[in-house]
Wavefront OBJ file of the C-alpha trace (Angstrom):
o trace
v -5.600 -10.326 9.094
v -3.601 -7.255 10.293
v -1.405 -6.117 7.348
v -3.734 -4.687 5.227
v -2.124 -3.048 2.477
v 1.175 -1.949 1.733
v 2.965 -0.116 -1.712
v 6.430 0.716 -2.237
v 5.732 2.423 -5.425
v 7.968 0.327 -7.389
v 6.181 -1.549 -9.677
v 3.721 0.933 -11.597
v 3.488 4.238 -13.228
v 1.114 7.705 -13.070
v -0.988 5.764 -15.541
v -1.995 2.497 -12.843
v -2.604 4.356 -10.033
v -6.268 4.173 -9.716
v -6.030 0.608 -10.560
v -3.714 -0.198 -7.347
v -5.171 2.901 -4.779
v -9.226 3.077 -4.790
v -8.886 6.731 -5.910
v -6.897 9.901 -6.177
v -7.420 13.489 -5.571
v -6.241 14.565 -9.115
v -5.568 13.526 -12.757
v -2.908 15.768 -13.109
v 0.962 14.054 -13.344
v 1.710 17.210 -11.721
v -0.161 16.977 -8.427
v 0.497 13.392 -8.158
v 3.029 10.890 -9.755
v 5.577 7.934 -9.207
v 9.225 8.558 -10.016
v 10.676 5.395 -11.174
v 14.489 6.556 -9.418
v 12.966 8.521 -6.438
v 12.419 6.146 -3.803
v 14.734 5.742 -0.805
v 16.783 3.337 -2.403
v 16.740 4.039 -5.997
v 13.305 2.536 -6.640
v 9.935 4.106 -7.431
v 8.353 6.883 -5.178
v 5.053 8.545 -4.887
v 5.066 12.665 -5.383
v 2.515 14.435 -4.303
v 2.119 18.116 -5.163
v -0.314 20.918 -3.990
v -3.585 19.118 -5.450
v -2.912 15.629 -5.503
v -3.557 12.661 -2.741
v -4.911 8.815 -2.848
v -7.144 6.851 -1.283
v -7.594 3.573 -0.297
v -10.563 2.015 0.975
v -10.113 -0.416 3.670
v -12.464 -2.228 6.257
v -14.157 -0.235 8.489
v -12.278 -0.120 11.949
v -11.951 2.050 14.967
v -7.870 1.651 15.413
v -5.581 1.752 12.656
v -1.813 1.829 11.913
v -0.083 2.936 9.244
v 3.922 4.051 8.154
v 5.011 5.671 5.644
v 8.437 7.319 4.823
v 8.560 11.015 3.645
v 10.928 12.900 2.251
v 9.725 16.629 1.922
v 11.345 17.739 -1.322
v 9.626 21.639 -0.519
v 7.881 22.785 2.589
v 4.106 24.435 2.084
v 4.542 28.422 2.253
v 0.662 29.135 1.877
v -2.015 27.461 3.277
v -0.684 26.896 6.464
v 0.729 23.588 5.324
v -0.533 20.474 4.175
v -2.110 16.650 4.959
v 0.264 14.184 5.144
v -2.066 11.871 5.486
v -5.692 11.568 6.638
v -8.349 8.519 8.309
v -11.914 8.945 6.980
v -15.712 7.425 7.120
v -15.953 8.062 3.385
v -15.435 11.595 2.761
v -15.250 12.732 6.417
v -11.924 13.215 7.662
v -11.671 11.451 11.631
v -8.159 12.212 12.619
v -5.260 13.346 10.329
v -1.585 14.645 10.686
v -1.054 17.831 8.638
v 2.911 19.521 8.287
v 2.850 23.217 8.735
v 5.119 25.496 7.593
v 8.077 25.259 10.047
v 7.887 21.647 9.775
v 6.179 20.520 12.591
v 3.821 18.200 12.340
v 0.252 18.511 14.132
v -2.292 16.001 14.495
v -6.276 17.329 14.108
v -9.443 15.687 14.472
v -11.329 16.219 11.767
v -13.216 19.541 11.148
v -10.211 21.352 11.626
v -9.599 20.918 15.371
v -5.996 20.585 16.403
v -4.545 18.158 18.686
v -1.450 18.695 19.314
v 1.757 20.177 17.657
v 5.112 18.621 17.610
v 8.164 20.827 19.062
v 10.579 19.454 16.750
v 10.483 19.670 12.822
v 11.000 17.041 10.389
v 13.851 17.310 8.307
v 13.830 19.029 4.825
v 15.046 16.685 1.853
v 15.815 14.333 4.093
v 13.969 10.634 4.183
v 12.216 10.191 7.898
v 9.713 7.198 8.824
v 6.686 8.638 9.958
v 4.004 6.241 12.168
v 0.561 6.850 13.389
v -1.421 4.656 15.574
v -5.480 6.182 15.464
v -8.220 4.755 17.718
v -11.602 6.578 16.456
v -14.025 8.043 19.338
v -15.876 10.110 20.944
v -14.472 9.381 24.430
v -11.895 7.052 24.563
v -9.799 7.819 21.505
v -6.625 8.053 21.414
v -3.412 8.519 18.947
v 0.688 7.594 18.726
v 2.988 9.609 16.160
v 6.146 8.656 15.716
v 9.136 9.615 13.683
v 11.981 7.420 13.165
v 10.599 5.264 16.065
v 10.190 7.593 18.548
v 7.170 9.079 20.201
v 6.395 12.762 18.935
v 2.573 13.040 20.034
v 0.416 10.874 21.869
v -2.640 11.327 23.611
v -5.795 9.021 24.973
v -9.015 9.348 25.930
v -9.445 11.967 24.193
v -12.549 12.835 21.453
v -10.844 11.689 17.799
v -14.092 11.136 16.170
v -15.808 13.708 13.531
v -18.578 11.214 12.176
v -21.447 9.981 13.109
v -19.729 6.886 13.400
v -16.549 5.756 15.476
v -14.593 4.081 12.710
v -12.780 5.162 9.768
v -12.928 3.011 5.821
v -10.356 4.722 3.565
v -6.766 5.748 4.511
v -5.323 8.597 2.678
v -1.748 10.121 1.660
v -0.711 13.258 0.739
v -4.063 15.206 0.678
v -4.460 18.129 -1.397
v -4.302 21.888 0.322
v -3.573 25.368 -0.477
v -0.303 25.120 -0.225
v 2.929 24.469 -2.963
v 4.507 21.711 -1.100
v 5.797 18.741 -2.980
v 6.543 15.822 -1.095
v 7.820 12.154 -1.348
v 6.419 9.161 -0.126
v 7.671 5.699 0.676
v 7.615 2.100 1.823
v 3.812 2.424 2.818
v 1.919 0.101 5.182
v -1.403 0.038 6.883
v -2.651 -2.477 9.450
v -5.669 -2.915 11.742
v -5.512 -4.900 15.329
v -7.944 -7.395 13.967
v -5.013 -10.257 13.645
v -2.390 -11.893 16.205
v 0.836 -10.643 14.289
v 1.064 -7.091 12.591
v -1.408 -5.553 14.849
v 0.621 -2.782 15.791
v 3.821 -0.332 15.373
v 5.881 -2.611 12.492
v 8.435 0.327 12.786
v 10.756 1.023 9.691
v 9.677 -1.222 7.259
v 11.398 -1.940 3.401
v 8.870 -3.319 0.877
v 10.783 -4.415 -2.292
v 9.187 -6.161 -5.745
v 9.829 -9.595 -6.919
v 9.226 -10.258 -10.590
v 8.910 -13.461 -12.426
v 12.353 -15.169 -13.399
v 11.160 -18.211 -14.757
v 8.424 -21.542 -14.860
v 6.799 -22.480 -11.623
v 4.961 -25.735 -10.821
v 1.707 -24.690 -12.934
v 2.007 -23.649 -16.707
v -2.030 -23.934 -17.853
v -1.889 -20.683 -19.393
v -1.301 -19.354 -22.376
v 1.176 -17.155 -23.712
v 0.185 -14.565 -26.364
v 3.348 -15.134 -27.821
v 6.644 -17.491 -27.554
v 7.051 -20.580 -25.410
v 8.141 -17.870 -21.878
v 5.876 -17.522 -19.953
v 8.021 -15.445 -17.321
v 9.224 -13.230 -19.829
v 5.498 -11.831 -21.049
v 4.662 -10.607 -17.335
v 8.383 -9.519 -15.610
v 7.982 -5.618 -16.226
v 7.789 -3.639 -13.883
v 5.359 -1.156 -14.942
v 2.884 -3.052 -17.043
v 3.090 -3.898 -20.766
v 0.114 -5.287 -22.311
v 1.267 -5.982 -25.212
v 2.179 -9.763 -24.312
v 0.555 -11.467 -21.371
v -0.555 -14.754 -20.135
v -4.334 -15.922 -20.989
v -6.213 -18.452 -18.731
v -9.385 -19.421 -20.160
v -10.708 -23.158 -17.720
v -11.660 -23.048 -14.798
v -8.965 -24.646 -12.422
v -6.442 -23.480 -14.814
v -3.313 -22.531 -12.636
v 0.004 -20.470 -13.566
v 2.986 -20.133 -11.261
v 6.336 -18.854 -11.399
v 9.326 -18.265 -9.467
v 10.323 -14.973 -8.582
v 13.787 -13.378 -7.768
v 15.481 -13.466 -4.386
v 15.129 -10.704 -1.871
v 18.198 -7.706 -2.080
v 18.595 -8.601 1.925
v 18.424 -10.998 4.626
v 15.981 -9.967 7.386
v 12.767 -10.499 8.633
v 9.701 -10.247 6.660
v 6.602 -9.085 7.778
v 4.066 -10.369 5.013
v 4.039 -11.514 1.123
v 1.662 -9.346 -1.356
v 0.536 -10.663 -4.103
v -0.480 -7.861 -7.089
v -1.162 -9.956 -9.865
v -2.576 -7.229 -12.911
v -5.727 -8.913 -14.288
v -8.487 -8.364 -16.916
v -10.885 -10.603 -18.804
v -10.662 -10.401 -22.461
v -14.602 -10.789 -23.251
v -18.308 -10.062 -21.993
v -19.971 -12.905 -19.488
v -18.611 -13.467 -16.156
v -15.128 -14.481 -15.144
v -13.553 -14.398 -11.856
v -9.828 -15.287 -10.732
v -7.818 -15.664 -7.290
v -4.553 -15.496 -6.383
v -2.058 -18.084 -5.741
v 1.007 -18.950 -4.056
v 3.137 -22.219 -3.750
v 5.883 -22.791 -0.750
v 7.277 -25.678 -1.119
v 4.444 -28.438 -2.095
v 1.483 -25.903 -0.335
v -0.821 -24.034 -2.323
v -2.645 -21.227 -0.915
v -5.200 -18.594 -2.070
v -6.549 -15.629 -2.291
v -10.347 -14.651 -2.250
v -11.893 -15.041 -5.662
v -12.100 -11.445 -7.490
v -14.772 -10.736 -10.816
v -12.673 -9.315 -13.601
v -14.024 -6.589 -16.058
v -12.542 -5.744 -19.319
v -10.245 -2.887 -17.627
v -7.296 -4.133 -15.776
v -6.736 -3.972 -12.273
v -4.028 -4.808 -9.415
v -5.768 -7.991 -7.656
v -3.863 -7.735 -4.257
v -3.398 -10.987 -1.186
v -1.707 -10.204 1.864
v 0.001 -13.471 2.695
v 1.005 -12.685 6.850
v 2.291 -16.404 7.292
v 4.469 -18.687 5.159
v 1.997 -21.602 4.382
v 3.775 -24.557 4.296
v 4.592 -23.781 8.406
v 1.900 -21.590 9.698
v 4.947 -19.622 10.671
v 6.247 -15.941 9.802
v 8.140 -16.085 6.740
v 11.841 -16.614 6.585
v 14.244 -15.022 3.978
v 14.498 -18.552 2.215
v 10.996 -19.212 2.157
v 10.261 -15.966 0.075
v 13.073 -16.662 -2.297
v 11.932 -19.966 -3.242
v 8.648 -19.229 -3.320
v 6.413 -19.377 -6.616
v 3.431 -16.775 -7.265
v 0.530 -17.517 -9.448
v -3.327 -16.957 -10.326
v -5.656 -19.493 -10.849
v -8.834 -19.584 -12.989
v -11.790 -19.151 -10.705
v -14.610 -18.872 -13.232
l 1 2 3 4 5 6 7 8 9 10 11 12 13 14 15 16 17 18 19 20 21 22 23 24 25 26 27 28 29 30 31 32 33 34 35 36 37 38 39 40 41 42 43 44 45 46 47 48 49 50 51 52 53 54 55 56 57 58 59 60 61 62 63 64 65 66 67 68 69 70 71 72 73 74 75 76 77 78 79 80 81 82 83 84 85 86 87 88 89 90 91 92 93 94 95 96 97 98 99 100 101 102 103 104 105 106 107 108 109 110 111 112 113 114 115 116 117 118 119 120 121 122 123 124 125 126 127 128 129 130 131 132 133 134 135 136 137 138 139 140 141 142 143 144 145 146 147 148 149 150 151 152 153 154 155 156 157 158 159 160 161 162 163 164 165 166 167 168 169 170 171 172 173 174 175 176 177 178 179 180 181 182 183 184 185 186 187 188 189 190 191 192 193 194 195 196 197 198 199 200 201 202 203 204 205 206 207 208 209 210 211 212 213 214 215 216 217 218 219 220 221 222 223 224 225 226 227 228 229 230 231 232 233 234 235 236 237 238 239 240 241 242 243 244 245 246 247 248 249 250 251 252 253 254 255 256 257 258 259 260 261 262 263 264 265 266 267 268 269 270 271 272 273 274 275 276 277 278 279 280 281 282 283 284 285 286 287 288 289 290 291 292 293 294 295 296 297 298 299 300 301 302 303 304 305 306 307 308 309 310 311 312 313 314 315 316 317 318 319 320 321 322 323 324 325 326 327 328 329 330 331 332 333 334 335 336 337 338 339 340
């Protein structure tokens, strides 16, 4: 796998972060939140304020790339500026790119030492895709920043490591600092160069959510209440209040989804299904999806009682071994399946 992760922020609220991210700088809505009608087109965004960042933990790797777009609603005054976002080894920061207070953007090893500083700014209240390609070392690292698809900074064999070790395990966005900067974020991806597609720049990338429209193949699970299944698990920030309960082992539920807003290319499929067990004793679930008469799944997950986005990057359309077509995706049905 390459594409490790991605969020567009469209499908949750302040209230699931920590159940979708690994962790998050502060519990206050007003360092960090997602604005349902913020995003760059119309959909959810993430906010980040002068305390407030996430974290996600990821495999440990020396090279990573991520995107993001950003959309600086107020530029830092104090502080110098602030993280836009950050590599670690657990708490240690490796390599990071930090926006100043004219805009620029600079690009530190961790500990504080700059890189490099950008001549131009990025534009004020105005959406830009940001990209950053890190290899962590001591010697031979290098790193690629680039703005709307074109290079800003880049440098290699150079030292980009702050740890003892010459990887990084948790990406980061929106760091807290000194500062009073509030900024939007976007259409977020992160990949590694473990895999044969995604293993680099994806450039300006749209990630858009698909909810349930109707029955799929599988119906073994239960609805809480009515005969629609679709119906009890289509919002788009969660509702507990109705849901779907599988209870066998084997027990599969699918369900169609509706189409993409565009035609285009499409990088990957990610599956968040929002799962809890209702009881004490084991259980364990994986995700599903069905294109055309193929099944494929996730890795099996252990629930607890407190919910929790269970997440499959699906690179390849299943049924071909191919990248995934428009058509594909819109006919495609989404599922979970009992594990234990």
């Amino acid at each position: 796998m390459a594409l490790l992760f991605m969020d567009g922020f469209d499908h949750y609220s302040f209230n699931e972060i920590t159940q979708k991210w690994t962790a998050r700088d502060s519990s206050s809505i007003y360092s960090n939140d997602i604005k349902p009608t913020s995003g760059r087109r119309g959909g959810g965004a993430l906010l980040v304020g002068s305390s407030g960042g996430l974290y996600k933990s990821v495999p440990a790797r020396a090279t990573f790339i991520l995107g993001v777009a950003i959309y600086p609603v107020t530029m830092p005054s104090t502080g110098g500026g602030q993280p836009l976002f950050e590599l670690r080894d657990g708490s240690t920061q490796q390599i990071y790119v930090f926006i100043d207070t004219a805009a620029k953007l600079r690009v530190y090893r961790g500990g504080g030492v700059l890189l490099a500083t950008s001549d131009n700014p990025l534009p004020v209240a105005t959406w830009s895709y940001v990209e950053f390609k890190a290899t962590i070392d001591n010697s031979v690292g290098a790193y690629e920043l680039r703005v709307n698809g074109q290079t800003w900074l880049t440098a290699s064999g150079i030292d980009t490591q702050n740890s003892a070790n010459a990887f990084a395990n948790y990406a980061c966005l929106g760091i807290s600092g000194a500062n009073d900067a509030n900024i939007y974020y976007d259409d977020f991806y992160l990949c590694d160069t473990s895999g044969a597609a995604n293993n680099d720049f994806l450039g300006d990338v749209r990630i858009d959510v698909l909810v349930p429209t109707g029955p799929g193949t599988y119906q073994d699970w239960t609805p809480s209440t009515g005969t629609d299944h679709a119906a009890l698990i289509d919002e788009t920030a969660p509702n507990t209040t109705d849901y779907l309960t599988g209870a066998t082992p084997g027990a599969k539920e699918t369900l169609t989804l509706g189409d993409l807003p565009v035609q285009g290319s499409v990088v990957a499929v990610q599956v968040c299904n929002y799962l809890a067990k209702a009881d004490s004793g084991s259980a364990k679930a994986r995700n599903l999806i069905r294109s055309g008469t193929t099944d494929a799944y996730g890795p099996e997950s252990a629930l607890s009682t407190s919910y929790v986005y269970n997440l499959s990057v699906y690179e390849t359309d299943p049924a071909t071994g191919n990248a995934w077509s428009t058509a594909a995706v819109n006919a495609l049905e989404v599922g979970v399946e009992v594990a234990q």
